[in-house]
C-alpha positions as CSV (number, residue, x, y, z in Angstrom):
1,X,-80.6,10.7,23.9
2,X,-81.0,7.4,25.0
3,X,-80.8,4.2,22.3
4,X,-84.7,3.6,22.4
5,X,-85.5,7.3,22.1
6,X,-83.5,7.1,18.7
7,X,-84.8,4.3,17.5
8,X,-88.3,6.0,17.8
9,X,-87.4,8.4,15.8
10,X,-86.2,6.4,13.2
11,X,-89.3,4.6,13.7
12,X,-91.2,8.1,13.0
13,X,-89.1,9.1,9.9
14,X,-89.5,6.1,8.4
15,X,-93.2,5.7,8.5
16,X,-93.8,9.3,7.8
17,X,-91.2,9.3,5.0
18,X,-89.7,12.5,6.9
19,X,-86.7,13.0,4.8
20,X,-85.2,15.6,2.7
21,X,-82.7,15.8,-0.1
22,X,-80.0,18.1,-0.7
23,X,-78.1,18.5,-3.7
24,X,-74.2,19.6,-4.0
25,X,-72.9,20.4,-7.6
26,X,-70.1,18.2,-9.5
27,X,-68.4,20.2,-11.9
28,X,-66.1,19.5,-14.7
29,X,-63.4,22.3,-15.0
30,X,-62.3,21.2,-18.8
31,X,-65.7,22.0,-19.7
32,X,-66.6,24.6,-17.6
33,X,-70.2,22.9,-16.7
34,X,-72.4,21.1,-13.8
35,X,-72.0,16.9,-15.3
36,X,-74.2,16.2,-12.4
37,X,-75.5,16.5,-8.5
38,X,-74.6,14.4,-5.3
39,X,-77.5,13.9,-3.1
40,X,-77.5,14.2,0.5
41,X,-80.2,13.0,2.3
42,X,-81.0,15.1,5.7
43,X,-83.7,13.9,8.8
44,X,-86.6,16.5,10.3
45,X,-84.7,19.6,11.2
46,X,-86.1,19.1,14.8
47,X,-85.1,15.7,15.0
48,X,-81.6,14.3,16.8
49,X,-81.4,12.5,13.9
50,X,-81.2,15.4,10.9
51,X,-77.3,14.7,11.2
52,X,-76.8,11.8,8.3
53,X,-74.3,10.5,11.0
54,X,-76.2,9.5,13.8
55,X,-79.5,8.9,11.0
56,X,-77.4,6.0,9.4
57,X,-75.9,4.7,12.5
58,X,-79.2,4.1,14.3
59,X,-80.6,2.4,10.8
60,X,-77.6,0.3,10.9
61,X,-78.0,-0.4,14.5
62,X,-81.7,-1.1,14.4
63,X,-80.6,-3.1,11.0
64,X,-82.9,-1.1,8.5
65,X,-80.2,0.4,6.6
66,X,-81.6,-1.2,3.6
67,X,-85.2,0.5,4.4
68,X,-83.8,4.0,5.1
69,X,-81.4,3.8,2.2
70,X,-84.4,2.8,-0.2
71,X,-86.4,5.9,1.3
72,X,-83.3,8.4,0.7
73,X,-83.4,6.9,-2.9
74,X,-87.1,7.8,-3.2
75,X,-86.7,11.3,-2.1
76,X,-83.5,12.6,-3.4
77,X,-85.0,10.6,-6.9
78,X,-87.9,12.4,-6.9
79,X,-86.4,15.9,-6.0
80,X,-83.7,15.7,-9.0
81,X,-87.4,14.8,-11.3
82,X,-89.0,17.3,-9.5
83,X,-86.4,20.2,-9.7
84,X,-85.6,19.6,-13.8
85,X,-82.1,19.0,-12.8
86,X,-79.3,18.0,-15.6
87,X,-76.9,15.3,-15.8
88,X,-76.0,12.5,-13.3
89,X,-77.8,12.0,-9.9
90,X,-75.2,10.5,-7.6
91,X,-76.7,8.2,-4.8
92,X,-75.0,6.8,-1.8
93,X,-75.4,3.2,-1.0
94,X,-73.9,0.6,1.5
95,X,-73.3,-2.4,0.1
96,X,-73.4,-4.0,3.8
97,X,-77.5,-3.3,3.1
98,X,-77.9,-5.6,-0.1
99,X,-77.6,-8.2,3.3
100,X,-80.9,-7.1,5.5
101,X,-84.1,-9.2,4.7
102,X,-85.7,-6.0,4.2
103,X,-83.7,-5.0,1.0
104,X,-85.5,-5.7,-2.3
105,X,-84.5,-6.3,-5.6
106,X,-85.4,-3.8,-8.3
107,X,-86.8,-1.4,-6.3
108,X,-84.7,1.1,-7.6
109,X,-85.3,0.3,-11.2
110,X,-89.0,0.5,-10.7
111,X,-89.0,3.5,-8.6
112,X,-86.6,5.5,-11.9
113,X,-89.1,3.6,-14.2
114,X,-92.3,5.5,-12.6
115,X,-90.1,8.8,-12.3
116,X,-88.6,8.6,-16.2
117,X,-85.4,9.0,-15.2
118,X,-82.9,6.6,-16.8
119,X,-80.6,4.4,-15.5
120,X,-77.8,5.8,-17.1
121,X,-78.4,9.1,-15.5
122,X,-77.7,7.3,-11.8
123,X,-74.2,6.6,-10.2
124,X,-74.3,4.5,-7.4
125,X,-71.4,5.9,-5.3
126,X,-70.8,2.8,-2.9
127,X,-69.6,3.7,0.1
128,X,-67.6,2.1,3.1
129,X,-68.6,2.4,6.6
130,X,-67.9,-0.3,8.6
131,X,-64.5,-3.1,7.4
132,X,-66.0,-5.4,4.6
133,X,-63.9,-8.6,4.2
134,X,-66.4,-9.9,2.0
135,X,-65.3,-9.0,-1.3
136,X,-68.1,-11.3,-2.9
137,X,-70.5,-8.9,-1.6
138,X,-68.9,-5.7,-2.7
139,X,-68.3,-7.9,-6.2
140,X,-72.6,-8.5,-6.1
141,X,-72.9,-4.9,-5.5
142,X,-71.5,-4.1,-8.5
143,X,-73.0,-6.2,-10.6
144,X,-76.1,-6.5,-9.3
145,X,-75.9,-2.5,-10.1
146,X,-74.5,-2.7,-13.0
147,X,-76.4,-5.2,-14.5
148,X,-79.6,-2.5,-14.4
149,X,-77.4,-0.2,-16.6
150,X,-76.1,2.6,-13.3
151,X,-72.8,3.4,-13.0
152,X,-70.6,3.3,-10.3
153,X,-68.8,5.4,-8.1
154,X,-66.2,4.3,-5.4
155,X,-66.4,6.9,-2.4
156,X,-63.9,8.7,0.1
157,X,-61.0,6.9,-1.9
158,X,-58.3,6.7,0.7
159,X,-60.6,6.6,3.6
160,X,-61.7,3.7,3.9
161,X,-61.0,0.1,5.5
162,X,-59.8,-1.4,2.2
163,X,-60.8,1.5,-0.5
164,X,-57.3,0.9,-2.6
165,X,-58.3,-2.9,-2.8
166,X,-61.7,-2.2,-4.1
167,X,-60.5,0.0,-6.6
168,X,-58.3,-2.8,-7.7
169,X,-60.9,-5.3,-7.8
170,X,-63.6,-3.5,-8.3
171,X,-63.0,-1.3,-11.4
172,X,-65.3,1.5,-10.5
173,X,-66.3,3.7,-13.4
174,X,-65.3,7.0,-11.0
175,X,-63.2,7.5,-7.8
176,X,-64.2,10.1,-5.5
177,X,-60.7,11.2,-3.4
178,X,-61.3,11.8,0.5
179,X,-61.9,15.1,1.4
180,X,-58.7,14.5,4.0
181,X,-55.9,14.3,1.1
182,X,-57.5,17.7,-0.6
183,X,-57.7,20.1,2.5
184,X,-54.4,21.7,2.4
185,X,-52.9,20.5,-0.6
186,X,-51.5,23.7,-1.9
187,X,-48.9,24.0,0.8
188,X,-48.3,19.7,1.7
189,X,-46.1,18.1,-0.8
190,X,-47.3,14.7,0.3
191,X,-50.7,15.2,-0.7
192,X,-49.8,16.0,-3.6
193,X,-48.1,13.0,-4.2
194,X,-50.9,10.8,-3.2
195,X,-53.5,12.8,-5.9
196,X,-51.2,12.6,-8.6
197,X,-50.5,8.7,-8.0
198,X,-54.3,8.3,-8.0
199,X,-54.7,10.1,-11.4
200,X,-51.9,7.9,-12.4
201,X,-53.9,4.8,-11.2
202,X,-57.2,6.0,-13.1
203,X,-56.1,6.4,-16.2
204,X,-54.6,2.8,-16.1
205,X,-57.7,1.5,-14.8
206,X,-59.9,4.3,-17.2
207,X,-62.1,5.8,-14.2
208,X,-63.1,9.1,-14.0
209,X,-61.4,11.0,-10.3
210,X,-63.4,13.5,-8.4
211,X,-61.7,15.6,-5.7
212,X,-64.5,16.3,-3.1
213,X,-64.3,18.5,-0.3
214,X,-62.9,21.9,-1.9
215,X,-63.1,25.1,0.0
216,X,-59.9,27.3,-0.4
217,X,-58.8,28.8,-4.2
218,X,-55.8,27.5,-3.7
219,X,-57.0,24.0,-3.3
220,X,-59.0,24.2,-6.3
221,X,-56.0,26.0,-8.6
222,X,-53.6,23.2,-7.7
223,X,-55.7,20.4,-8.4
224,X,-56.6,21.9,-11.8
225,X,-53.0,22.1,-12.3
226,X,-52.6,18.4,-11.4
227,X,-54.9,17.5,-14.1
228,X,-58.0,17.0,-11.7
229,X,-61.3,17.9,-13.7
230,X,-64.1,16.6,-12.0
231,X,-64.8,18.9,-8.6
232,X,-67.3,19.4,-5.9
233,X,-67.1,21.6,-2.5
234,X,-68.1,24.1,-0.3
235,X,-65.8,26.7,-2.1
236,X,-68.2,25.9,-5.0
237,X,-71.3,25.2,-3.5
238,X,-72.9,23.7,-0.7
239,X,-75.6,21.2,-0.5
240,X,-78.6,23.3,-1.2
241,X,-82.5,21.9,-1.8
242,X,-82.6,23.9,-4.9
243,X,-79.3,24.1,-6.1
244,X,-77.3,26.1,-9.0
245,X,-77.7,24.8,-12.5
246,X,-74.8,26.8,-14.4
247,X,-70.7,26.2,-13.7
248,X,-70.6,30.4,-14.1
249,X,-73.1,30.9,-11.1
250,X,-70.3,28.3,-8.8
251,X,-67.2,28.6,-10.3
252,X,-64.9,31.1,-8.7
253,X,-62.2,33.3,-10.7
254,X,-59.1,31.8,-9.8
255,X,-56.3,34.2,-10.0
256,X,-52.9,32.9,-11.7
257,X,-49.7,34.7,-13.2
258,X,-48.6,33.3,-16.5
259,X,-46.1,30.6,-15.8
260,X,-44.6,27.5,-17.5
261,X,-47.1,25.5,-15.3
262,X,-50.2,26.9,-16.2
263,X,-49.9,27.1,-20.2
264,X,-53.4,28.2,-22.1
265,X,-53.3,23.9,-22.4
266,X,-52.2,22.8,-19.4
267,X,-49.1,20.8,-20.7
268,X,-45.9,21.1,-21.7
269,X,-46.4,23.4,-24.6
270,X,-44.2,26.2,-23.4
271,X,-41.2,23.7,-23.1
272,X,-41.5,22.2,-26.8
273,X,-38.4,22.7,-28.9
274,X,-39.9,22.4,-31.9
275,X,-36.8,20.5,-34.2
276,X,-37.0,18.0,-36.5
277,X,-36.8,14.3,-36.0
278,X,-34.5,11.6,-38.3
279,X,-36.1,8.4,-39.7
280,X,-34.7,5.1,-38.6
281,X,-32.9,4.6,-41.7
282,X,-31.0,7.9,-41.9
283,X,-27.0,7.4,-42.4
284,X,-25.2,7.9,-38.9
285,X,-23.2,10.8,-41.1
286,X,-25.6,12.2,-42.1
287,X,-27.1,13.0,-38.5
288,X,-23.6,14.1,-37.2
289,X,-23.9,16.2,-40.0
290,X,-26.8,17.9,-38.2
291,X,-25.5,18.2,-34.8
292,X,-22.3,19.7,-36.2
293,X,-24.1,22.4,-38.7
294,X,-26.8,23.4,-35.5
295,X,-24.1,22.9,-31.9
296,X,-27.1,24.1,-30.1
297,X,-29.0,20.3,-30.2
298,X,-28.4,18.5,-27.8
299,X,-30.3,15.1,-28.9
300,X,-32.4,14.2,-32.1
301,X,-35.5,11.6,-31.9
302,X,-35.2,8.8,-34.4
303,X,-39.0,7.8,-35.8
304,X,-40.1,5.2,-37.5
305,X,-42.6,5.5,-40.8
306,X,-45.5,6.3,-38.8
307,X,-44.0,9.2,-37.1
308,X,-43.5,7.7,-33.4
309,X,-40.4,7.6,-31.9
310,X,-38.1,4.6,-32.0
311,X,-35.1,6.0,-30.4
312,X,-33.1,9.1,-29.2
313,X,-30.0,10.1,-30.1
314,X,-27.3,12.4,-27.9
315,X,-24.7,14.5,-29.5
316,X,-22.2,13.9,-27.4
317,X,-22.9,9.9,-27.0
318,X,-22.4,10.1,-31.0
319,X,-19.4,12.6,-30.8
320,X,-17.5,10.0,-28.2
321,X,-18.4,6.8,-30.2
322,X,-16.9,8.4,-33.5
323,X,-14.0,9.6,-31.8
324,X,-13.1,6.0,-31.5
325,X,-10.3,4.2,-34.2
326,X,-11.7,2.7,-37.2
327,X,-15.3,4.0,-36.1
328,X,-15.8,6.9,-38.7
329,X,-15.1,3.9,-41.5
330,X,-16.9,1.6,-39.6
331,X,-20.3,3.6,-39.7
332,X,-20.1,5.4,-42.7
333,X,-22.7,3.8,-44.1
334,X,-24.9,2.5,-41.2
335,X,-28.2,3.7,-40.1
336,X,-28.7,5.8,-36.9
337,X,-30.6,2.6,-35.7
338,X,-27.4,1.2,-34.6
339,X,-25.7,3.8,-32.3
340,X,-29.4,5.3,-31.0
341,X,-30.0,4.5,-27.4
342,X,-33.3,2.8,-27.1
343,X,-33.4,3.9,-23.1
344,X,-34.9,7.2,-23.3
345,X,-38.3,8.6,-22.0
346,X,-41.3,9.9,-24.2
347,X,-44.3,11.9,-22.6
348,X,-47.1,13.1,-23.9
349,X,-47.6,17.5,-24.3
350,X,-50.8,17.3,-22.1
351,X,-48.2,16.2,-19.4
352,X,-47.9,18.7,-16.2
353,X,-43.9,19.7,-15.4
354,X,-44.1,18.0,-12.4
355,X,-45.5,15.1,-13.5
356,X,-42.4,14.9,-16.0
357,X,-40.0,15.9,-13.5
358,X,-41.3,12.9,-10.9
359,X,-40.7,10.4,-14.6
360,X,-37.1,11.7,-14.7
361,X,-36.3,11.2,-11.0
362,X,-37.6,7.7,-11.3
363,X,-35.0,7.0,-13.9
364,X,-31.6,5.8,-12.8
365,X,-29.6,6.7,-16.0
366,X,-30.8,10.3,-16.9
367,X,-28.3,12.8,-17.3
368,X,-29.1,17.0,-17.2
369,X,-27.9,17.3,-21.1
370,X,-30.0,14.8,-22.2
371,X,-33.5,15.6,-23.9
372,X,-36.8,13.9,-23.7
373,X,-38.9,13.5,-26.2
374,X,-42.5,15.3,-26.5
375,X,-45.6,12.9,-28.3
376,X,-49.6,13.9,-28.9
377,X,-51.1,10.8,-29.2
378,X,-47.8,8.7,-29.7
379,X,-46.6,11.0,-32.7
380,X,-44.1,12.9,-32.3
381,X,-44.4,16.3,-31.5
382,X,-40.5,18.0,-30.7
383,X,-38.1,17.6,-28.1
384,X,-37.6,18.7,-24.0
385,X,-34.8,19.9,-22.1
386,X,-34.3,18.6,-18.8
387,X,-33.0,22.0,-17.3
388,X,-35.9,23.6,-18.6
389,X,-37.9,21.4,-16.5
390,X,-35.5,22.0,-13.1
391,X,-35.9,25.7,-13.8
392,X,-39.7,25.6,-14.1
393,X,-39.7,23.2,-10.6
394,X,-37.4,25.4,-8.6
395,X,-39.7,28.6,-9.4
396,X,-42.7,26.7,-8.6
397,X,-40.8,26.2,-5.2
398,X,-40.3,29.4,-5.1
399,X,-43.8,30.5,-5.7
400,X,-45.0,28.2,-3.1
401,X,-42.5,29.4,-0.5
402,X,-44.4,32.8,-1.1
403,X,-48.1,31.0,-0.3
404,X,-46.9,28.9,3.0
405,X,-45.1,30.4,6.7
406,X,-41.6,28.5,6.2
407,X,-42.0,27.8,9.9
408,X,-45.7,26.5,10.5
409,X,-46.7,25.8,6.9
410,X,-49.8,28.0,7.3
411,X,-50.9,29.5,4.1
412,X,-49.3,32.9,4.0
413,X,-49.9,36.5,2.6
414,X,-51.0,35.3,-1.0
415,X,-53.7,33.0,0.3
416,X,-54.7,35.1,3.3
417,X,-55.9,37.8,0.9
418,X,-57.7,35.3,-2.0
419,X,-59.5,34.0,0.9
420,X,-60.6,36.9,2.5
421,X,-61.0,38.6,-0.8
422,X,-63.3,35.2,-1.6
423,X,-65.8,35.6,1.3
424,X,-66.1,39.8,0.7
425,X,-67.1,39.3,-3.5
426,X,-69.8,36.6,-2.0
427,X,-71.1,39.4,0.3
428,X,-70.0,36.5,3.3
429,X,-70.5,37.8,7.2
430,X,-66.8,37.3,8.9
431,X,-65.2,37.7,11.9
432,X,-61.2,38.9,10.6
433,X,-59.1,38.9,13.3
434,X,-55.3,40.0,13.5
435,X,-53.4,38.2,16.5
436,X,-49.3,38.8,18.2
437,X,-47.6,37.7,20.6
438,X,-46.9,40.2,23.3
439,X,-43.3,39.8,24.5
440,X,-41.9,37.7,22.0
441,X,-38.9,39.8,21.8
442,X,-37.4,39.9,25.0
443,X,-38.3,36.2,25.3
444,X,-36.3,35.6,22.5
445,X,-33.6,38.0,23.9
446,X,-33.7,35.8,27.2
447,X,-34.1,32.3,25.7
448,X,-32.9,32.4,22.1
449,X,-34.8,32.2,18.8
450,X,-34.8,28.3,18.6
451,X,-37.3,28.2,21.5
452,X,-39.4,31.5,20.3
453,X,-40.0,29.1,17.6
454,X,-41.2,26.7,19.3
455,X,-43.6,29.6,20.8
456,X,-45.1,29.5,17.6
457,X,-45.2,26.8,16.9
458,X,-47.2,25.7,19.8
459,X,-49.4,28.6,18.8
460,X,-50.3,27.3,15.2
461,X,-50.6,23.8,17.0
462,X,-53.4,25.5,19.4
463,X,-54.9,27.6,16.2
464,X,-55.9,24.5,14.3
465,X,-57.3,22.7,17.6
466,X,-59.7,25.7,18.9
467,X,-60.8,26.2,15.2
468,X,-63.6,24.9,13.0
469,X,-61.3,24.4,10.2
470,X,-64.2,23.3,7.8
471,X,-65.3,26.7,8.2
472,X,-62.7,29.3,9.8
473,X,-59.0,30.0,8.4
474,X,-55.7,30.8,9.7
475,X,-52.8,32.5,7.9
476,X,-49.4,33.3,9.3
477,X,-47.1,36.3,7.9
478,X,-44.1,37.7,9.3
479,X,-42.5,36.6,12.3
480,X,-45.5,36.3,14.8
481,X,-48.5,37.9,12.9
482,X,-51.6,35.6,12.6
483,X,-54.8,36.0,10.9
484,X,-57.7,34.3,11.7
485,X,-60.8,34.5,9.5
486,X,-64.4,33.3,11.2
487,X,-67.1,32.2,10.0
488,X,-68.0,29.7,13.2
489,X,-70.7,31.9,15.0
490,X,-69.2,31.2,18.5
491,X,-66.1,32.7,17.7
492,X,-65.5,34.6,21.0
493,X,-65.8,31.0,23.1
494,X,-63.3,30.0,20.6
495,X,-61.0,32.6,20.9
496,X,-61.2,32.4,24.9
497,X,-60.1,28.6,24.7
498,X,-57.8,29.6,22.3
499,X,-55.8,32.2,24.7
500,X,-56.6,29.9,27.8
501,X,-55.0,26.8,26.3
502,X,-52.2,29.0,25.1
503,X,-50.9,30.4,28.7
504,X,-51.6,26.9,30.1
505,X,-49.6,25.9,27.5
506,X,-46.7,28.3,27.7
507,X,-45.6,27.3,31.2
508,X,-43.0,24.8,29.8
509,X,-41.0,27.5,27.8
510,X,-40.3,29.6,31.0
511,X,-37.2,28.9,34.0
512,X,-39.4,28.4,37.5
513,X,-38.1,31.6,39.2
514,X,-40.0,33.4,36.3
515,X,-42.7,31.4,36.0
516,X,-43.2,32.2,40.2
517,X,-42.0,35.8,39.3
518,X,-45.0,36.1,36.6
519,X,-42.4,38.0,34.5
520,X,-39.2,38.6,32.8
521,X,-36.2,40.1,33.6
522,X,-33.8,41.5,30.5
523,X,-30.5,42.9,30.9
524,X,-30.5,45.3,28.4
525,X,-27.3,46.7,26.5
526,X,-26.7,49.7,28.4
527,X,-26.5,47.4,31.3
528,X,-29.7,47.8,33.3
529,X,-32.6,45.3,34.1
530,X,-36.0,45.8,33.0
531,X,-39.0,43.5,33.6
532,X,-41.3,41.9,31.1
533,X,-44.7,40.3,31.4
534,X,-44.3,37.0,30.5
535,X,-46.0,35.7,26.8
536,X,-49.6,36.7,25.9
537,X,-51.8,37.6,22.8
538,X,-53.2,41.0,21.9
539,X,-56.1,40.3,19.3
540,X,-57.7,42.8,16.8
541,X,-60.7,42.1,15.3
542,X,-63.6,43.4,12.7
543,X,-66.5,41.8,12.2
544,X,-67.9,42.3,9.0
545,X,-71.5,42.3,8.1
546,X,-72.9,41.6,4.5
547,X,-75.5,43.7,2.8
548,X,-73.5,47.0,3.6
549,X,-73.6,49.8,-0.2
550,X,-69.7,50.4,0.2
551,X,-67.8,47.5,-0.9
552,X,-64.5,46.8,1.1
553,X,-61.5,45.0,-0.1
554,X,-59.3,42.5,2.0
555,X,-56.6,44.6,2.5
556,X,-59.0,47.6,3.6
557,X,-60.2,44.9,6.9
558,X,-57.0,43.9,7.6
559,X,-55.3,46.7,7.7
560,X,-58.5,47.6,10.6
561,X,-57.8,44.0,12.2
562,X,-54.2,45.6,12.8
563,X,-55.3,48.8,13.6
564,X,-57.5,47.3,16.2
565,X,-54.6,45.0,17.1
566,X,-52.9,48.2,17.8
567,X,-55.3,48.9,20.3
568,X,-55.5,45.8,21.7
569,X,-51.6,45.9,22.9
570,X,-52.3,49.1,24.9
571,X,-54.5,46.4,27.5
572,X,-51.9,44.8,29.8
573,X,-51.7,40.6,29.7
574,X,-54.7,39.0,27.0
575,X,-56.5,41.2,25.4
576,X,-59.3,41.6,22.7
577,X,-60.3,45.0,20.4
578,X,-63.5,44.6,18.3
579,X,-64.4,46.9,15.7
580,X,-67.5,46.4,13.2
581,X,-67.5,47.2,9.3
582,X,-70.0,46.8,6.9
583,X,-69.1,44.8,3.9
């Protein structure tokens, strides 16, 4: 489509007001409710420019951002009137468009005036397309906003050209996190690093975090975990003209085993050693006294008369220092206030385990038979062990060794099955598919298991380049078992690329002479030499079809996938089996 042709359209949508709104839940998991909408505004559906990519691009070519951003306004405005939705309307603005001649003040106000919606109902989630150096325009933005009584939302934190330095500046009331840093979270560690320094960050600067983007269960239990409240996604809900008005009808069961991490409050409640604290002017005897008629404590808290802690004391800092000349007549009739360490680290119950552990690595002085000391709302509460906490962080290790392939990192049995198990409750339409490698064992025989690794690893490389991640998923378990869920409706182009690119691909792992050869050749143990077809893939797949009166579980279809896998080998070289189950 040539840059005139778009323009005309744009032309035609905006003088026909041919725009319409779509709606994508935001719900708050702490209270188990829709707190508002983010609206989406689409182009005619026979249009080049329905795609809000190339819609806003020509706008901002053609520089009438400001006019098509005024018209999404007016639309997605008048839908959330029109449609008696609840809560917040979120609304996406540039604040490169405040610029154009063509953007006028108040417009907004008026046009939320003549609806009767109030301004408080509206976040404006800025958003940041193009690098803004001009911080005095971002800083007019806001205010400008603001000052008519909207709230304000700071998009695809992490994304953008300078998003970390808005938020710093800028002081949004929430912070939407890129949809980058939340796919995959459950099984990169680094991800969720960043998220958790970003919750740090917001409740410093008091602004409310939304993690965007969701569409696994294991995405969505982790982040809860972290502490995240405020989600949207696919896995919840897509943009939809008329969308969902209850959290029940979008939030999906997420299955979790009782563990230390996941207490009925989220915190540290299951670690609390509930013991009693001293007051600051209790005789240093007198707490040796304690420690000596109860060995098992480790450390007391010292509090002061409102009940927050001043100080920590260790039993056997206080043994050593007594066990000193003189010291025992010295102290006799001293408060604790003068041998309690002042160094120690307080965090509050509603604290996550791993948040606690990443506080102790950070200090340099703190030993394993030291305790920390557990507040609510600065008071204290009891005492924390710091092997309790090790122990509760090497079996969530543990647990999340069982959810990720140790060699590709591709969600493993546990999320294979929630996944698949996901799409069959919602009554979904699937392609499952159940993929080896043919030959893998005499290849390893031949060239050792540090390069059939590498097999694999090329594999799982080609796997997430031939997908539609947004919308198909891929699971490893075992040594060279794959499973590929579908939802992309071209899914046989896909998995033609996908074995194409892998024999191109395969050619550097073999010697010449067997590459020429187009096999293998094994000396086995009893001495003879048998021939192998060099590496291919043997795929068995089920399509499942919604609507069906007998209801299917995940392990029922892949245990098919397999079986048709199983047919699938009997083909020499590549090879695909299809079978068809109703869901």
């Amino acid at each position: 489509m040539t840059v005139n042709e778009q323009l005309s359209a744009l032309d035609h949508i905006l003088a026909h007001s041919d725009l319409h709104s779509l709606y994508q839940p935001i719900v708050s998991l702490s209270e188990r409710r829709i707190i508002g909408y983010e609206a989406l505004s689409r182009g005619p559906s026979n249009s080049p420019l329905h795609s809000p990519l190339p819609l806003f691009a020509t706008a901002r070519t053609a520089q009438r951002l400001a006019e098509l951003e005024m018209a999404c306004r007016t639309c997605a405005c008048t839908g959330f009137r029109d449609l008696g939705l609840e809560g917040k309307l979120f609304l996406n603005i540039s604040p490169e468009s405040l610029l154009e001649s063509s953007h006028e003040q108040g417009r907004t106000l008026k046009l939320l005036q003549r609806l009767g919606i109030p301004a408080s109902r509206i976040v404006i989630e800025l958003t940041e397309q193009a690098p803004t150096d001009d911080m005095g325009l971002l800083d007019t933005a806001l205010h400008y906003y603001r000052a008519m009584g909207f709230t304000i939302a700071l998009d695809d934190l992490g994304a953008g050209y300078s998003s970390l330095r808005l938020w710093s500046e800028l002081r949004p009331d929430y912070v939407k996190i890129d949809r980058h840093f939340i796919d995959g979270i459950h099984r990169d560690a680094l991800k969720r690093e960043f998220v958790g320094s970003i919750l740090q960050m917001a409740r410093a600067s008091q602004a409310m975090v939304v993690a965007e983007g969701i569409e696994l269960p294991e995405e969505l239990a982790v982040l809860a975990e972290m502490g995240v409240d405020l989600v949207q996604g696919y896995l919840l809900s897509r943009p939809e003209a008329n969308p969902p008005r209850e959290a029940r009808e979008v939030l999906p069961r997420i299955e979790s085993r009782p563990s230390p991490f996941m207490s009925k409050d989220g915190g540290l409640t299951p670690l609390l050693l509930e013991q009693p604290a001293v007051p600051m002017d209790t005789l240093i005897p007198e707490v040796m006294a304690l420690f000596q008629a109860k060995p098992s404590l480790n450390s007391l808290a010292v509090i002061n008369d409102k009940g927050s802690p001043v100080g920590i004391v260790h039993h056997y800092a206080l043994a050593e220092t007594l066990r000193k000349p003189f010291a025992p007549d010295l102290f006799s009739r001293k408060p604790i206030t003068r041998l309690m360490s002042q160094d120690f680290l307080a965090v509050d119950k509603t604290q996550s385990p791993l948040q606690v552990s990443r506080l102790l690595t950070r200090r340099a002085r703190q030993r394993v038979e030291e305790d920390f000391i557990i507040v609510e709302q600065e008071q204290y509460r009891g005492m924390g062990r710091v092997i309790d906490i090790l122990h509760v962080i090497t079996e969530h290790k543990l647990q999340e060794s069982r959810h990720a392939h140790p060699l590709t990192a591709l969600p493993g049995s546990v999320p294979i099955y929630h996944h698949l198990t996901t799409l069959l409750e919602r009554d979904c339409s699937a392609v499952v598919c159940h993929l080896d490698i043919d030959s893998l064992s005499p290849f390893n025989a031949l060239y050792g298991y540090a390069q059939g690794d590498e097999v694999l690893l090329c594999l799982a490389q080609i796997l997430s380049e031939c997908l539609e991640t947004t919308q198909d998923f891929i699971g490893h378990q075992g040594e060279d078992d794959f499973i590929i869920i579908f939802r992309s409706l071209d899914w046989r182009t896909r998995l033609t690329q996908l074995m194409e690119t892998f024999q191109s691909r395969c050619h550097r792992f073999y010697t010449p002479k067997h590459l020429n050869d187009g096999c293998m050749i094994v000396e086995e143990a009893d001495g003879r030499r048998r021939e192998y077809p060099l590496l291919s893939l043997s795929v068995g797949a089920v399509r499942v079809l919604p609507g069906g009166t007998r209801r299917l579980d995940a392990h029922h279809v892949i245990r098919m996938a397999s079986d048709a896998r199983t047919q699938a080998k009997k083909i020499p070289g590549y090879s695909l089996h299809l079978m068809t189950e109703t869901a």
